[in-house]
C-alpha positions as CSV (number, residue, x, y, z in Angstrom):
1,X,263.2,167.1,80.5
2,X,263.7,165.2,77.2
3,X,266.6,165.3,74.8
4,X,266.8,162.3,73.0
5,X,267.1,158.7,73.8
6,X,269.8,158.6,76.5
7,X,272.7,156.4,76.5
8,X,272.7,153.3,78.2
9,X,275.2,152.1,80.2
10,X,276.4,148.4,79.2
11,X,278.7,147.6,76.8
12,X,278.6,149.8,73.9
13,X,274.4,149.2,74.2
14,X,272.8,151.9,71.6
15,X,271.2,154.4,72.7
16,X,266.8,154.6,73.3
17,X,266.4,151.2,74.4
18,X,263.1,151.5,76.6
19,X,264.0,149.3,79.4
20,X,263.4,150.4,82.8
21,X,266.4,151.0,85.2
22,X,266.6,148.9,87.8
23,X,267.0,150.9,91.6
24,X,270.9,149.4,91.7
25,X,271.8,150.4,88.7
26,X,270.4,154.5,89.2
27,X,272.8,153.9,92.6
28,X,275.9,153.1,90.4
29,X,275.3,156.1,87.8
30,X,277.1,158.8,89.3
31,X,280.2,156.7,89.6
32,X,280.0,155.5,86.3
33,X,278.9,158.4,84.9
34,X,282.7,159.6,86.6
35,X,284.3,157.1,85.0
36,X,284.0,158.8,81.6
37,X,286.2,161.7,82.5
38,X,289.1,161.3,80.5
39,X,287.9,159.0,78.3
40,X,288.2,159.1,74.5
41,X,285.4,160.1,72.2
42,X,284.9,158.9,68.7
43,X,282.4,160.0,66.2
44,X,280.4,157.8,63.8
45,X,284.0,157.9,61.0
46,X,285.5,156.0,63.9
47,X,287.9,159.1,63.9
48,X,288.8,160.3,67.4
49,X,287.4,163.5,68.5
50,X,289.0,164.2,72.1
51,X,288.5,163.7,75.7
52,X,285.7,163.7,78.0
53,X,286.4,167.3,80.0
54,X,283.2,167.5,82.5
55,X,279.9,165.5,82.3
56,X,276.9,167.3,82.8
57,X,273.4,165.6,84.5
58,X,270.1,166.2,84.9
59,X,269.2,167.8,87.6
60,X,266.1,166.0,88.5
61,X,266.8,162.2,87.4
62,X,270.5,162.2,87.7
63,X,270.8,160.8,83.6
64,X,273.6,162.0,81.6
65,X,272.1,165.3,79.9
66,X,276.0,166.1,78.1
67,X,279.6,165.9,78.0
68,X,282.4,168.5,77.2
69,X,284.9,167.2,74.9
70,X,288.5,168.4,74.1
71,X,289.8,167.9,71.4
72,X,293.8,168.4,72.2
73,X,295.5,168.2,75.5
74,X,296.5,171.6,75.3
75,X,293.5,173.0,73.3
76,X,291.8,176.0,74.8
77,X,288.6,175.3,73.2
78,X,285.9,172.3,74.2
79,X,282.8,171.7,72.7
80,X,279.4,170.6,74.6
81,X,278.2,167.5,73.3
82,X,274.5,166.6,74.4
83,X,273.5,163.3,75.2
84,X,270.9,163.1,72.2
85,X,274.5,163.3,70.0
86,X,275.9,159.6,72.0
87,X,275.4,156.7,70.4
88,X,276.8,154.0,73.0
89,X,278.7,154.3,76.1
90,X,281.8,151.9,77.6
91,X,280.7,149.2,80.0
92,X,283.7,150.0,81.7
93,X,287.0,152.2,81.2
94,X,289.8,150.3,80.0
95,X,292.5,148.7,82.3
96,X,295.5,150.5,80.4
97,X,294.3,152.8,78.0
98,X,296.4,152.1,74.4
99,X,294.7,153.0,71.0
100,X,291.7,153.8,71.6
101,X,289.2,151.2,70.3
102,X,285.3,151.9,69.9
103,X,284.0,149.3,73.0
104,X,286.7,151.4,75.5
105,X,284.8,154.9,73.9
106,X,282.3,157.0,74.4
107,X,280.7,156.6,70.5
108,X,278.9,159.3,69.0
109,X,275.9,159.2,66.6
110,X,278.1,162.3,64.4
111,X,281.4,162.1,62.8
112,X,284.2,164.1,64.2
113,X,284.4,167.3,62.2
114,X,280.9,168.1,63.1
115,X,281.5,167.2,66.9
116,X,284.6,169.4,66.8
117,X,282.3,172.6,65.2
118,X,280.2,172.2,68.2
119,X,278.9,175.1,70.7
120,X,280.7,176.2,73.2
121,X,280.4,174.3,76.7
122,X,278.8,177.1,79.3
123,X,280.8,179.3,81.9
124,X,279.2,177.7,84.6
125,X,279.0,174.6,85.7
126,X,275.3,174.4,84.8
127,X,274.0,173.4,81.0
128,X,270.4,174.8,80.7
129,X,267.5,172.4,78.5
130,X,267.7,175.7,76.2
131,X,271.1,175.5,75.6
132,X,271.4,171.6,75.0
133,X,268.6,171.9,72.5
134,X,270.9,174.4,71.0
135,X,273.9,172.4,70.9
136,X,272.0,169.8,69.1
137,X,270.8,172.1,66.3
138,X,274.5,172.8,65.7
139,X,275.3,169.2,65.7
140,X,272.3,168.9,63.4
141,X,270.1,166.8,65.2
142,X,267.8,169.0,65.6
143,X,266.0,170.5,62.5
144,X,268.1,173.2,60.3
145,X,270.9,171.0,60.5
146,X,272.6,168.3,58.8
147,X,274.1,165.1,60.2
148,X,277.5,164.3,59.0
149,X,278.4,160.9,59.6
């Protein structure tokens, strides 16, 4: 399943670069790919949108496919964030996290407010292609929508 260029995974590499992954490095994914819960998420302003919630992957190749994002500690609502919307990834998570900087963040390619007007992350654990392709027409990467950045 396509949905975008896919994030790499080095430090704060952009997105769609068409290097093959080596065997080692799809071996290391799902830990990585743990390592971002928790993390902060910026949009393209450089203003901080909220936390990594749950990562979702796809089923077949085991690539990120989306992340849930909150936007307050306490906040009752997330938003699902699709990997098409991520523009770089963190090597690594910080030793101590302090302010957060745009190397120690997951970076989006869409400036908070329209990360934070987002769909709603599903019930279930499980993010279907049809609703990812939906979450990025509401992010406006998708045509009918605008990107704010």
């Amino acid at each position: 399943m396509s949905l975008g260029a896919m994030p790499e995974h080095s430090p704060s590499v952009p997105a769609g670069s068409a290097e093959p992954v080596p065997p080692s490095t799809r071996a290391e994914r799902p830990l990585r790919l743990q390592r971002l819960a928790g993390m902060t998420v910026l949009g393209s302003d450089g203003r901080t949108v909220g936390r990594v919630r749950d990562i979702y992957q796809q089923d077949d190749s085991g690539e990120l496919a989306a992340i849930t994002v909150m936007p307050r500690q306490l906040s009752s609502r997330a938003v699902l964030i699709p990997s098409a919307a991520i523009a770089a990834l963190p090597a690594e998570p910080p030793e101590e996290p302090a302010e957060p900087r745009a190397a120690d963040a997951v970076q989006l390619r869409i400036g908070a407010d329209a990360a934070r007007a987002g769909l709603r992350p599903p019930d279930t654990a499980h993010a279907t292609a049809e609703l990812l392709r939906e979450a990025e027409t509401a992010l406006g990467l998708r045509a009918g929508g605008c990107v704010d950045a």
